[in-house]
C-alpha positions in Angstrom: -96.3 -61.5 199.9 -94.3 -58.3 199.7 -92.8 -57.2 196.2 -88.9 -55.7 196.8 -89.0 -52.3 196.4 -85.4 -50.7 195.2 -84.0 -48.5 197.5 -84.2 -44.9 196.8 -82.4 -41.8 198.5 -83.7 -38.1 198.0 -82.3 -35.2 198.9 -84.1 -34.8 201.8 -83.2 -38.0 203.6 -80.7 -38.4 206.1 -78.2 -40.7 204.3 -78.4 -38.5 201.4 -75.0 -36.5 202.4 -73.3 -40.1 202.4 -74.6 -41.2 199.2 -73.9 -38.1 197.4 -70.1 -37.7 198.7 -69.3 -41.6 197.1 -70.7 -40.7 193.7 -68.0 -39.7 191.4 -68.3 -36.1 189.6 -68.5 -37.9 185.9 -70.6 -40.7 186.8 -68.7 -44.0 184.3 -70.2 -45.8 181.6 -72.2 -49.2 182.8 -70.0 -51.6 182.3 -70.8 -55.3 179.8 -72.1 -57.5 181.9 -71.2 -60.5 179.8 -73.4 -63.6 178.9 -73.0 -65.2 182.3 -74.7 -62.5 184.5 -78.2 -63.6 185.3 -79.3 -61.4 188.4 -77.8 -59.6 191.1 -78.0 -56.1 192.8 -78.3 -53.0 190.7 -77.5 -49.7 191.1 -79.7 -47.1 189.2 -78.5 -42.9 189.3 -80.9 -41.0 188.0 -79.7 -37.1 187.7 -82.9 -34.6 187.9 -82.7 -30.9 187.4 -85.7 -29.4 189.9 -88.7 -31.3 191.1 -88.7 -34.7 189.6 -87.5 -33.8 186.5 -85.4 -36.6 185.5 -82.4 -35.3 183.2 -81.1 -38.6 183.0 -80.5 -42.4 184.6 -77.6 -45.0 184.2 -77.7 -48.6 185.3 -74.9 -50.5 187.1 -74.7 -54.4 187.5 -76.1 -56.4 188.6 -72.5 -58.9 187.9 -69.9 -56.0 187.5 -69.4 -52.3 188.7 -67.5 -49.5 187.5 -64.6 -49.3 190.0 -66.1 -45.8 190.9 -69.5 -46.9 192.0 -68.5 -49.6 194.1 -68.6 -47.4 197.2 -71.7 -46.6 195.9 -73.1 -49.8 195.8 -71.7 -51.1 199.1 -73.5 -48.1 200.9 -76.5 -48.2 199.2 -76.8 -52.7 200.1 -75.8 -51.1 204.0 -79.2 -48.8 204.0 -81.1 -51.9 202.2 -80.2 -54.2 205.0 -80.4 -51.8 207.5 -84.1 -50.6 206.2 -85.3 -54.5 206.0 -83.9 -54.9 209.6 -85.9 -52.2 211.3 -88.9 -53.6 209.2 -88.7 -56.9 210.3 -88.1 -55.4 213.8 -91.1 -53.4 214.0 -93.8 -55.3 211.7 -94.1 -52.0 209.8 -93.1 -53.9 206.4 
């Protein structure tokens, strides 16, 4: 059985242009999640200065969103479900 794999754009993929126009120019604090949230979808920025070289990396979710990652997050499920489709599609997965 396959493990999920998060979905990750770089800078030299196609949908990063998209990705990189919804992120805000501050990126918000993660919000509290509260003591019901058990699992959902996360969204993970990580901000790298040259090569992989990672500067920094804030969490959102996986119950509640800043209201400035949303679009964010909406895209970045779209490319999951997209990705998993043309998996399933070829037999490549």
């Amino acid at each position: 059985m396959r493990t999920a794999q998060p979905l990750t754009v770089h800078d030299n993929d196609p949908e990063w242009g998209k990705v990189v126009r919804l992120l805000p120019d501050r990126l918000p604090e993660p919000l509290d999640q509260g003591s019901k949230c058990r699992s959902g979808f996360m969204v993970s920025v990580r901000v790298a200065a040259g090569g992989e070289s990672s500067v920094g990396e804030v969490g959102y979710g996986p119950c509640r969103w800043p209201q400035e990652i949303e679009p964010v997050r909406l895209l970045m499920h779209t490319l999951l479900r997209r990705e998993l489709a043309a998996e399933r599609k070829c037999g490549c997965g």
